[in-house]
N, C-alpha and C positions, 0 to 999 in steps of 0.2 A: 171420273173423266181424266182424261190424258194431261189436260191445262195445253201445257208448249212444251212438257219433256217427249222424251225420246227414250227405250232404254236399246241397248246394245242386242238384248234378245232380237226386241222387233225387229231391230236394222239386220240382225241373222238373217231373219226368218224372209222380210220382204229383199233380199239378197238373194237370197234360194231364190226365187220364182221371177224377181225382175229383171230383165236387160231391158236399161234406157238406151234408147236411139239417141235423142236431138233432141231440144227445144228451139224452138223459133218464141222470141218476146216482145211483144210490143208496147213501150210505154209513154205517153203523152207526158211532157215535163211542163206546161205550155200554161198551166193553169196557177193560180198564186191561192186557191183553199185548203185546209187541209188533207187535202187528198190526191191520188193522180190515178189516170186510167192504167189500167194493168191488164194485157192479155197473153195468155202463153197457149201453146200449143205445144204439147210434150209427146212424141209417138216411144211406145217401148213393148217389151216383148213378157210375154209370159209365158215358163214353162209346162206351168199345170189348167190350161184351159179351167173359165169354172174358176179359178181362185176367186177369193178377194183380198184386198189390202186400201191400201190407203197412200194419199197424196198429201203434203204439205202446204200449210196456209197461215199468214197468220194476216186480217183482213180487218177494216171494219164494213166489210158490204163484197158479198159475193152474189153479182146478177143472174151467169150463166152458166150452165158446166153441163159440158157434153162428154158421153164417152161413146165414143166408133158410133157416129152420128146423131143419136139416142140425147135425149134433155133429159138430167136428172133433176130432182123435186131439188132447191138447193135449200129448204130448211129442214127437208128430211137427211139428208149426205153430209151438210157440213156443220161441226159443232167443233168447237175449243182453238185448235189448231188443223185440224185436218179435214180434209174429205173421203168420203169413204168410196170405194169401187166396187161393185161387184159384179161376178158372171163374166171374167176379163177372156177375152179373145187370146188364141195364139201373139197376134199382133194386133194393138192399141194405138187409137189417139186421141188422146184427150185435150180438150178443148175449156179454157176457166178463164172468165172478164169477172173482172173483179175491179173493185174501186182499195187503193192502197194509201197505209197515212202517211206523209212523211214527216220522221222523228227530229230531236232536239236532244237528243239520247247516246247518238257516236252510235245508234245501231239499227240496220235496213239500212234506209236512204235518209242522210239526215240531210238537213235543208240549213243555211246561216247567211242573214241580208247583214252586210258589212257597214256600221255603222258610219263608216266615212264618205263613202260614196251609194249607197242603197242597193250596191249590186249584189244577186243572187247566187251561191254558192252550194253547191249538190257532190255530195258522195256516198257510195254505198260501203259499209261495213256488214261482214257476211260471215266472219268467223267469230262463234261458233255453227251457230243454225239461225244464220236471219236472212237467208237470201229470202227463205219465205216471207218474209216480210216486204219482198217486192214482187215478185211470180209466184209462181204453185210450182214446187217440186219437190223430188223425192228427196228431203233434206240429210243424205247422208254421206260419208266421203268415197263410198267403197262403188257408189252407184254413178259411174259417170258417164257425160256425154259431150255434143256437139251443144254449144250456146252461139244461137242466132241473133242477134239484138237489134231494134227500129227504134229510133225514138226519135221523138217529134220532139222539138223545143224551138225556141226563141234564136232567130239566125243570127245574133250576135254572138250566139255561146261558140266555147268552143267543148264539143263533145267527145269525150276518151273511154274508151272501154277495153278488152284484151285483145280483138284485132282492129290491126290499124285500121285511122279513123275515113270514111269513104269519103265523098266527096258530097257533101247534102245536096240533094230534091227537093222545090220548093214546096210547100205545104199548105194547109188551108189560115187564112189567115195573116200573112204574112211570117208564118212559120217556117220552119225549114224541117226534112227529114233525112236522119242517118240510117240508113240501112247496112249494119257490119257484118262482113263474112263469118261464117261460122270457125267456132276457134276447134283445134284440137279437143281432142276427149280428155274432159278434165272434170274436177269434182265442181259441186253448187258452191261453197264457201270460197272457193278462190275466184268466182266471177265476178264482173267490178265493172261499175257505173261511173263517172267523174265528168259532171257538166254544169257553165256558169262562166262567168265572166272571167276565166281563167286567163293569167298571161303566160304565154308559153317562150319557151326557148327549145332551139331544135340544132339538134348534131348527129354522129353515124361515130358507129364503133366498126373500123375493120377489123376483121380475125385474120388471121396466118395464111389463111385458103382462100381469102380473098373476101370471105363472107363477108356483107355490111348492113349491119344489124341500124335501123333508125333508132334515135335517141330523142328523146325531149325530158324537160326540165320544165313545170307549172306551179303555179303561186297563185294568191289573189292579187287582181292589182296593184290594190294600192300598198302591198308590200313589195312589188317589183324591184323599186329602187334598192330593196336588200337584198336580192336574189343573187346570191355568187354563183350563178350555173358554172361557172367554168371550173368552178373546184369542184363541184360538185360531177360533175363529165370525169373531170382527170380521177378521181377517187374510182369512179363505176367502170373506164376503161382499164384502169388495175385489175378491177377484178374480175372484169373478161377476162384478159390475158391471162391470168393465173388459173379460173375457175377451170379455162378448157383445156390448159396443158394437165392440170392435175386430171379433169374427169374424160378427158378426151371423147368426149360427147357433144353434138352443136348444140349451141343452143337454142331450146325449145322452140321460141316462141317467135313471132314474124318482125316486133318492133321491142322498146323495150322503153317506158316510158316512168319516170317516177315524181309524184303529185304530193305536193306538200300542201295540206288540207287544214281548214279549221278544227276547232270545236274536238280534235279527236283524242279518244281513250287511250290507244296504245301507242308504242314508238313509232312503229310502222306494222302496215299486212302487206304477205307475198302473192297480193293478186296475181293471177298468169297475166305478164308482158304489163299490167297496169299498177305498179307498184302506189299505195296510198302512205303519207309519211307526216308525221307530227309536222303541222306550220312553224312549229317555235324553233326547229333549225334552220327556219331563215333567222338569220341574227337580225335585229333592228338596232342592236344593244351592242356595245363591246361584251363579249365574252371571252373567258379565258380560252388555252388551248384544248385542254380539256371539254370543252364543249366539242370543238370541231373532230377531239378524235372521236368521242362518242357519235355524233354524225356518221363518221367514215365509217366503225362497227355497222352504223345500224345499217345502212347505205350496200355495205358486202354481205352483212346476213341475209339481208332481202334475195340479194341476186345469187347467193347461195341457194334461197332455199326454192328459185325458176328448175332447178336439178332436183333438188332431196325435198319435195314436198309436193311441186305441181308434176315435174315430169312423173315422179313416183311418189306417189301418195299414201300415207296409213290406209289400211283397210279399214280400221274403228282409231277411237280419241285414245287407246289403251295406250297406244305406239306413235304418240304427239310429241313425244322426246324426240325419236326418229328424226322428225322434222327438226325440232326445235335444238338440241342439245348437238344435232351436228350442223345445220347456219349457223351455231355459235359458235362450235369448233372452228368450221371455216373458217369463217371470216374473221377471229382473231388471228389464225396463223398466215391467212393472207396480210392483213395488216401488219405483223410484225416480219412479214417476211419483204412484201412487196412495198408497201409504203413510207411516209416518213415516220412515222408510229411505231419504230422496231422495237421500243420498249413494251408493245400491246401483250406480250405475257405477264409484265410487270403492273400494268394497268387491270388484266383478267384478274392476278391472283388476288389484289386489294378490294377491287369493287364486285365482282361476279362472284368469286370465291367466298368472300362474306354471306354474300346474298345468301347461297346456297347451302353456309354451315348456319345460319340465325335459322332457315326454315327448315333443316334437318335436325335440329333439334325441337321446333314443336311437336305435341302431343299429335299434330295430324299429317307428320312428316309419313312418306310413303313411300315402298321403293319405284328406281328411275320410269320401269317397266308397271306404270299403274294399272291397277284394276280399277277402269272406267263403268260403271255399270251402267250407265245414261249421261244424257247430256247436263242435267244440273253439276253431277260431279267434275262433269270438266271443264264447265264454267269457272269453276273453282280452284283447277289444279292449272293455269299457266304461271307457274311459279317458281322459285329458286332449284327445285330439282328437277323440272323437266328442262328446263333452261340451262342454269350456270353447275349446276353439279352432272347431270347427264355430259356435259360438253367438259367438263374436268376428268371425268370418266373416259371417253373418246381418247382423251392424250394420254392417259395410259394405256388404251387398248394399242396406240398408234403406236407406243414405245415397245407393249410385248411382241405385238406381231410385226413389228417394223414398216416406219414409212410407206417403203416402195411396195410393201404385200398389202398395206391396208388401200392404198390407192387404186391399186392392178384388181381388190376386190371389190372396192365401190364403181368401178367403170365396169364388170362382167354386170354389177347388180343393176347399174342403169340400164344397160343392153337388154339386159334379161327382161326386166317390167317399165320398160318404158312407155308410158299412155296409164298404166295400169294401178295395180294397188300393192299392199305388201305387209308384210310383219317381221318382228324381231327375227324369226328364227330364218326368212331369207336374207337378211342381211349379217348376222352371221355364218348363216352356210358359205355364201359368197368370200368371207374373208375365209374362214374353215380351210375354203382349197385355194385359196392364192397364198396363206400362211401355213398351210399343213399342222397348225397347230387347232386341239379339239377345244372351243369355248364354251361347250355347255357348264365345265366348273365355273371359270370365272364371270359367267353369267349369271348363274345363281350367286355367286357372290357380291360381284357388282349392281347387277342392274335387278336383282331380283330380292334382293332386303332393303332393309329402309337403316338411318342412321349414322350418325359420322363417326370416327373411332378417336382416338386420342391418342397421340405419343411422344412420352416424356422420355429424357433422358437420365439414367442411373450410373453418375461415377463417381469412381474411387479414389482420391491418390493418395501418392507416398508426400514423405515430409519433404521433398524437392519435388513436388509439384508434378510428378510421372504419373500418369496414368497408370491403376492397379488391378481397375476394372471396369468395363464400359458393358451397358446395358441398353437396348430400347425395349421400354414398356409401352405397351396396350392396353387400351382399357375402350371397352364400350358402354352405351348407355344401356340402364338395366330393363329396358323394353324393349330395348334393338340388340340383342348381348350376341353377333355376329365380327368374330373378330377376324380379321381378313389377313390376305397377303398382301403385302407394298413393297414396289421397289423403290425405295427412297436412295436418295444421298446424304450423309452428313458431309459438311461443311467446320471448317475448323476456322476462324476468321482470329487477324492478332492485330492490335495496334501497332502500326511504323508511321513514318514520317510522308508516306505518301495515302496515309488511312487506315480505314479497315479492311484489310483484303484477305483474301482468302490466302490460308497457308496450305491446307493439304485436304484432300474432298476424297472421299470412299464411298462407293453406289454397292448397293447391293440388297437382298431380298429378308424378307423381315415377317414374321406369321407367329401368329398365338399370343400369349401376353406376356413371353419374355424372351426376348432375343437377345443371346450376348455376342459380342463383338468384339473378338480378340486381337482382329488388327491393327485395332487401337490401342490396347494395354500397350505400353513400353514410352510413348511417348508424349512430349510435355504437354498440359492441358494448355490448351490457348486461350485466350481474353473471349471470347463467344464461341460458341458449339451452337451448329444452328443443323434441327434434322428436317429431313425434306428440303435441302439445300436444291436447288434450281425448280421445286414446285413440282416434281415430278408424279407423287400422288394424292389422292382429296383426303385429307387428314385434316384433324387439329393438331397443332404443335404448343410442347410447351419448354419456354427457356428456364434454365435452374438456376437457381440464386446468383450464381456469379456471372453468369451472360446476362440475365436481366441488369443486373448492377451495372452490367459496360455498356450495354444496349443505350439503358437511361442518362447515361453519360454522353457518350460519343454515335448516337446511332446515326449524325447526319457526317460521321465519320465514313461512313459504306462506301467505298467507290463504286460499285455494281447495283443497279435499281434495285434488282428484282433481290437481292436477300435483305435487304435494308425492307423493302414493301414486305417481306413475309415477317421481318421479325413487327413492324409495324402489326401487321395481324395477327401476331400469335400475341402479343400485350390487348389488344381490345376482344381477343375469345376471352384472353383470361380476367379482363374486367368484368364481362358480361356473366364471365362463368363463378363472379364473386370467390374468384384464387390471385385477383391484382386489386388493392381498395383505387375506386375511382378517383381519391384524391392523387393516389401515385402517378395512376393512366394522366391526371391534367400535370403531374411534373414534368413526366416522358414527353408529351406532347410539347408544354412550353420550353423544354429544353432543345429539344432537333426539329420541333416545324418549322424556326426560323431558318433554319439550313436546309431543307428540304427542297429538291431542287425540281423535282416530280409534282407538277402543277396539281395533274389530278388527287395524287398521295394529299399534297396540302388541305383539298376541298374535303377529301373523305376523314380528314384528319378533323378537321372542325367540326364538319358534320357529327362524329364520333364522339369527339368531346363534348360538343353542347349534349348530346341526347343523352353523357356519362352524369354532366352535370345537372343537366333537370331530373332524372330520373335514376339513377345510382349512387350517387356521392348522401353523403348523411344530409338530410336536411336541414341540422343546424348549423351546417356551412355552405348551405347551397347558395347564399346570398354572396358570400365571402369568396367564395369560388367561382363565380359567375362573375362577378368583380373584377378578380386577377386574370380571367379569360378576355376580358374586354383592357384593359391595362396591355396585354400582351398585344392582344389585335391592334391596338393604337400603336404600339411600338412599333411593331415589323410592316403596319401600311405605311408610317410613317419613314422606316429604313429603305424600302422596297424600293428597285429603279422606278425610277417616273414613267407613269405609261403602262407597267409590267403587267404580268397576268397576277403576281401575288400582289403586290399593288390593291388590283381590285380584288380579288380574294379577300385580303383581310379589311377591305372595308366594308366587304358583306357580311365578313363575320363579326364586326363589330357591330352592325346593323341590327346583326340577331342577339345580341345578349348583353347591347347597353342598357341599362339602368341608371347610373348613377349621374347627379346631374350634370356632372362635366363630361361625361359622355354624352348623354343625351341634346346636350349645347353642341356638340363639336354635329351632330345629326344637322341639326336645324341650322348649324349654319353650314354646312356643306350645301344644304335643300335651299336658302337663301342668297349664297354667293358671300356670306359675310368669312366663311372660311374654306379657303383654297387648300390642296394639296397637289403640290406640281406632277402634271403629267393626269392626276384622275378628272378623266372627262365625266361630269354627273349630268348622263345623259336619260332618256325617258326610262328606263328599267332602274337602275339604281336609285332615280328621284322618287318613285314609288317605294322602294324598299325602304329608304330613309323613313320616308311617312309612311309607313305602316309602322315601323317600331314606335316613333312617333306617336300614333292616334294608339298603339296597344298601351301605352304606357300613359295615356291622357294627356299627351301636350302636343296633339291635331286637332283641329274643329270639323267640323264638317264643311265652313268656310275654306279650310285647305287643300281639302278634299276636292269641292267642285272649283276651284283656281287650278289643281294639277289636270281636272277631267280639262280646265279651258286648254291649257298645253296638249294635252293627249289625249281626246277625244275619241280614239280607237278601241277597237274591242278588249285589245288586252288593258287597254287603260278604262276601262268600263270593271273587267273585272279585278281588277287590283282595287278600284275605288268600292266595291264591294265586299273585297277583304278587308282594306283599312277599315269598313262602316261595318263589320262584322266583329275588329277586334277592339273597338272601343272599350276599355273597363266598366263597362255601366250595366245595370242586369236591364235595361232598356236595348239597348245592343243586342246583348243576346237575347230575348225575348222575340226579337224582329230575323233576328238571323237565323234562331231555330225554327219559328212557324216558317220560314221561305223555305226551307229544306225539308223539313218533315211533316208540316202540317198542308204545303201544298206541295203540288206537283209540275207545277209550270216552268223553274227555272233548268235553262239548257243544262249539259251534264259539266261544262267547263266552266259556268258561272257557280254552279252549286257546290264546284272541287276547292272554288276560291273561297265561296263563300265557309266552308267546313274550315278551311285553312286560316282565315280571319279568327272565326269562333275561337278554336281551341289554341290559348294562348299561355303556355305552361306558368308566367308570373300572376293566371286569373285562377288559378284552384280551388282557392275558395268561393268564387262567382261560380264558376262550373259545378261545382259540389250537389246544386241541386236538381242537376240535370240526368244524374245516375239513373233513378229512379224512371226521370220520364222518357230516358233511352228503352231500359227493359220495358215499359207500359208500348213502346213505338214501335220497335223490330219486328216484330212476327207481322204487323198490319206494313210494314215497308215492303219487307220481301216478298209479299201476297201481290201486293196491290203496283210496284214498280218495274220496271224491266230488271234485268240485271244488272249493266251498269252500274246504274244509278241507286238500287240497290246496293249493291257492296261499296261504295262510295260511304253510303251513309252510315252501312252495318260498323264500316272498317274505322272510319273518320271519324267518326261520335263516340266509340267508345270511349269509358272515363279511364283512358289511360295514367292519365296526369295521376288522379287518385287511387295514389298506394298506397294500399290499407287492405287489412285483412277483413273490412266491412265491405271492399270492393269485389276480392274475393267468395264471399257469402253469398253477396247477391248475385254476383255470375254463376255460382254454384246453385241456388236456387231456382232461377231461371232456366240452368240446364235442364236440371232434374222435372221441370215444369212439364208442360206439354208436348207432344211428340213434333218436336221442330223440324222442317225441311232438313236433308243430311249436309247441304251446301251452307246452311245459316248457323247450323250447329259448328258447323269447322270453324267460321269464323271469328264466332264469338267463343270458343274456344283456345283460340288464336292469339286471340285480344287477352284473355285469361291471362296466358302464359307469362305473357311480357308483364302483366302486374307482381306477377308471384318473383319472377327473375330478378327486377326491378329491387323488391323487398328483401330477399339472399344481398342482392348487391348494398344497398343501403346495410344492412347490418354486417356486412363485411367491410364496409368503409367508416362506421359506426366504431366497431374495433379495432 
């Protein structure tokens, strides 16, 4: 039986024979049981009379189902996920009431009562294949249509879906009813439900032509008083303005609405016109600046990808970079171009750019252009390379075939398939004749192997310090041994009295594993040689002894962001890659994060070093070193302007890695008032994080716990007091935290991510140690028995990462070898592998 996949055959095959018309959906929201009425009526066409095929469902109670007037048997037709059809007419209408559940999952329609005020809160998540989890359709991207949508609910809601909202009908009840215009022809996964005691704000974006596009801005209430819509507005009209000079195409859709939702999985989805967006950028909290750029990204990918995903959509998940790798392109170059964020390539190359080399080198790294075979695998693959390394790709194809060609050919390609579907090779052909240059080579090169490449630099000098010979080496990994061309720049960078700036920069083309470069021989070597100077291609970089040496010294010497952030990155590849000991990486680090003037650089700095020093530095100085990282943190919160964003930066980071009791005193009294620091407001989010380190470290009670729930009563203070109560030291604690996650099923998917986040507390290794075992004994009954989410939540979260050991090893290795595992469950614990073994390289390089 099929279960709930899907493979790409069938989506072929029922492709051939189907044209969907329209669906009209009717859904009752009006009821508070687990379930809600569901009707759809789908008319579509078949070219081979006489076929049969199949519908999408995923239900617990299917009452009726007609097709071209006719009642079928429904415990003969509907079994796992689908229903079956046959004997299909030229033209179809099928008719399916169904009873539908609503989830606590982040997928269908999940449902969340706001503990602060009891009101009810509904959204649908539909990507990958869950719209069937609220109607019956054909769940595939390539099949699209008209969506009609009615819903009855409670006439205080306010109701949003992708076309604008009508004006309710009253209903039985004291109900009300929306009945919304059918939208453009578009795929199942970007249709989008969003109803509940929403507070809304509303504005109009005019375009150039005069066009005025409606805007709104939604929240739950009782976070309204943090709702900045107005920054939020000025962000989204940026990227009007920019999106439709660059694509000179209107845009799509009638309104343009974006919904900051509970309880949800991803950053944001690009519903058509009904954008859904993580709640936790409404701020309730001071957050750094870094926060709100990351907002702005996510804010412009969205509305990038109303063009590159809804207006033209993949034909299959193969071509989900498509989508994804270029909204990220967008929307970074909009931001560094249009907004106050100009540093946002400097901000890409640190945090995106990682992302995308850490998952190109796992064992299930794959190239950008995946072979998707079903839906399980692509559950699996939104990740660093369809995301941040596809869209690092994009800016070099932008650089070979030049800006204005690569523009003038994504505006022919939206003209061309606009409503429609599409693949790699029409969005190449399309640049092909606005660039007259042929990409099927550098397609197969880029987008069609898997793997990052490496390169070092090889010089020579004389006894005055001349250059005698300059070299760039390549190297690939020996699974992925495709060694490419780059046009990089080297950078020649010297110390003066106003920094480290650049002396002299040479761009040019670079192939095979040894390039030499003689426009360099003759002249002085400089204090750092940095290759891939301005970030121009997706490589790893590595600095040679004497630019590390100045790096480590002076690297918050850099006047210019973005090569100060790459050599920043080329020291934590080469920690991870056990060619820097992690003791060095925490010198580098406490030498120039105090100078470091790049907010976000700082947070990814910490982040970086703590993970250096839990899990790469020798363990018998991990205590010693975690020490001096908390030493430093006090120092530079303590130096920082009052008020700053590092400020509060390094008191979170001192939040994560105090230990010792004078650290752990300055916690508790920050969380009590007995210790001030001018300018840091210990407001509800930071007073949490105090008391989590706190309760992991055994000096919280559970007395402390419910006194912060009497402050913050709210859901995010629900689940933070589920993480402290998870990171208790006690194998009582964990005993209670693990059966909530794995031995039952009830807790929502954002209490279960806190509670995972509680548990595993890298100073508890030895508490956890005994939990290896009863991970492997759990996994294969999780992934059976949970949706996906909540699934890989647990696959990813619970593995014994902490325990590096080559008994950790063993049993991941023997578990592989086990039974024939789903191919999506196998990657991940695969995944998890990796980092143990890297982990171990690193330790024994910092060992020596």
């Amino acid at each position: 039986m099929p279960g709930t996949n899907l493979t790409r055959d069938e989506a072929r095959e029922r492709a051939r024979i189907l044209t969907v018309d329209s669906y009209d959906v009717t859904l009752d929201l009006t009821g508070t049981g687990a379930t809600f009425p569901s009707t759809t009526v789908v008319r579509f066409g078949c070219t081979e009379p006489g076929a049969a095929t199949f519908v999408d469902l995923i239900a617990p109670e299917v009452r009726e189902i007609t097709l071209n007037g006719k009642a079928l048997d429904v415990d003969a037709v509907f079994a796992d996920s689908r229903i079956a059809l046959a004997d299909l007419a030229e033209s179809n209408e099928l008719r399916v009431v169904a009873s539908c559940a609503y989830m606590n999952t982040g997928e269908g329609l999940h449902r969340f009562v706001d503990p602060v005020d009891g009101k009810t809160y509904l959204y649908t998540q539909f990507e990958v294949a869950d719209a069937r989890r609220v109607f019956a359709n054909f769940e595939q991207p390539d099949l699209k249509a008209t969506f009609a949508f009615t819903i009855t609910a409670p006439s205080d809601w306010e109701v949003v879906s992708c076309s604008p909202t009508p004006e309710p009908t009253a209903g039985a009840d004291g109900a009300s009813v929306w009945a919304f215009e059918p939208t453009p022809r578009i795929s199942t996964y970007i249709t989008a439900l969003v109803a509940g005691h929403y507070h809304a704000v509303h504005d109009a974006y005019t375009a150039a032509d005069g066009t005025v596009v409606p805007l709104g801005v939604y929240c739950r209430a009782s976070l309204a008083p943090h709702l900045d819509a107005d920054a939020i507005f000025d962000v989204t009209k940026q990227g009007f303005d920019y999106f439709l000079k660059q694509f000179d195409f209107p845009y799509p859709f009638a309104k343009y609405d974006q919904l900051f939702v509970p309880e949800y999985n991803a950053g944001a989805m690009e519903n058509a016109g009904c954008v859904t967006i993580l709640e936790d950028y409404v701020f309730r909290s001071k957050v750094t600046d870094a926060s709100y750029e990351t907002r702005a990204e996510t804010i412009l990918h969205e509305l990038a990808h109303m063009w590159f995903g809804d207006l033209v959509t993949m034909q299959w998940w193969d071509d989900l970079w498509l989508n994804e790798s270029f909204a990220t392109y967008a929307s970074v170059r909009c931001q560094a171009e249009v907004t106050r964020w100009s540093h946002a390539w400097a901000t890409f190359g640190n945090k995106m750019k990682t992302w995308a080399y850490r998952q190109d080198q796992l064992p299930s790294t794959h190239p950008i252009f995946a072979d998707i075979r079903d839906l399980e695998d692509v559950e699996v693959n939104f990740d660093g390379i369809t995301y941040a390394k596809g869209a690092s790709v994009l800016k070099q194809l932008v650089a070979y075939v030049g800006s204005e060609n690569f523009f003038a050919g994504v505006r022919a390609y939206f003209k061309k398939h606009a409503w429609g579907n599409s693949r790699l090779a029409d969005l190449l052909g399309a640049l092909e004749e606005t660039s007259g240059r042929d990409l099927k080579a550098w397609s197969r090169e880029w987008l069609e192997t898997a793997g990052v490449n490496t390169l070092r630099p090889e010089i020579s000098l004389g006894p005055d310090g001349v250059i005698t010979s300059f070299a760039v080496l390549q190297e690939a990994p020996e699974a992925w041994p495709t060694l490419r061309s780059h046009r990089i720049a080297i950078g020649f960078y010297d110390r003066t009295d106003a920094g480290l700036v650049r002396t002299h920069r040479l761009e040019l083309d670079i192939a095979g594993a040894r390039t030499e470069v003689a426009e360099l021989v003759g002249r002085v070597r400089p204090d750092v040689v940095l290759l891939n100077d301005d970030d121009l291609t997706y490589t790893k970089i590595r600095l040679d002894e004497q630019s590390l040496a100045c790096v480590t010294e002076a690297i918050g010497e850099f006047v210019e962001p973005l090569p100060r952030a790459l050599c920043w990155a080329a020291a934590w590849d080469m920690t991870r890659d056990a060619e820097m000991a992690a003791s060095d990486y925490l010198k580098l680090v406490l030498a120039g994060a105090g100078s470091e003037r790049d907010i976000n650089i700082v947070q990814s700095l910490q982040r970086q070093v703590t993970s250096a020093l839990e899990l790469y530095v020798d363990p018998a100085r991990r205590e010693r070193s975690l020490a001096e990282l908390a030493v430093a943190a006090e120092r530079f919160l303590r130096a920082a302007e009052p008020g700053s964003d590092h400020q509060l930066a390094w008191t979170r980071c001192l939040a994560t890695v105090a230990a010792r009791p004078d650290h752990l005193a300055i916690l508790r009294g920050l969380l009590d008032g007995t210790e001030t620091v001018e300018g840091l407001a210990i407001d509800a989010d930071l007073r949490w994080t105090l008391l989590l380190r706190l309760s992991a470290t055994g000096g919280a009670s559970e007395a402390d716990v419910l006194a912060e729930l009497e402050r913050d009563s709210t859901a995010a203070g629900r689940r933070y007091a589920e993480a402290a109560r998870a990171a208790r030291p006690t194998a009582e604690a964990k005993d209670a935290a693990w059966a909530a996650v794995v031995e039952s099923d009830t807790l929502p998917n954002a209490t279960q991510a806190a509670v995972i986040g509680g548990f595993v507390q890298p100073a508890q290794r030895d508490l956890l140690a005994t939990y290896t075992e009863r991970y492997f004994d759990a996994i294969a009954d999780v992934w059976a028995t949970r949706t996906n989410e909540i699934a890989q939540q647990i696959v990813i979260g619970l593995y014994p990462t902490l325990q590096v050991t080559e008994d950790t090893l063993n049993r991941t290795d023997a578990w592989l070898a086990g039974a024939d595992h789903p191919a999506g469950l196998r990657r991940l614990v695969l995944e998890s592998r990796d980092g143990v073994a890297r982990s171990l390289r690193a330790q024994s390089r910092d060992t020596h």
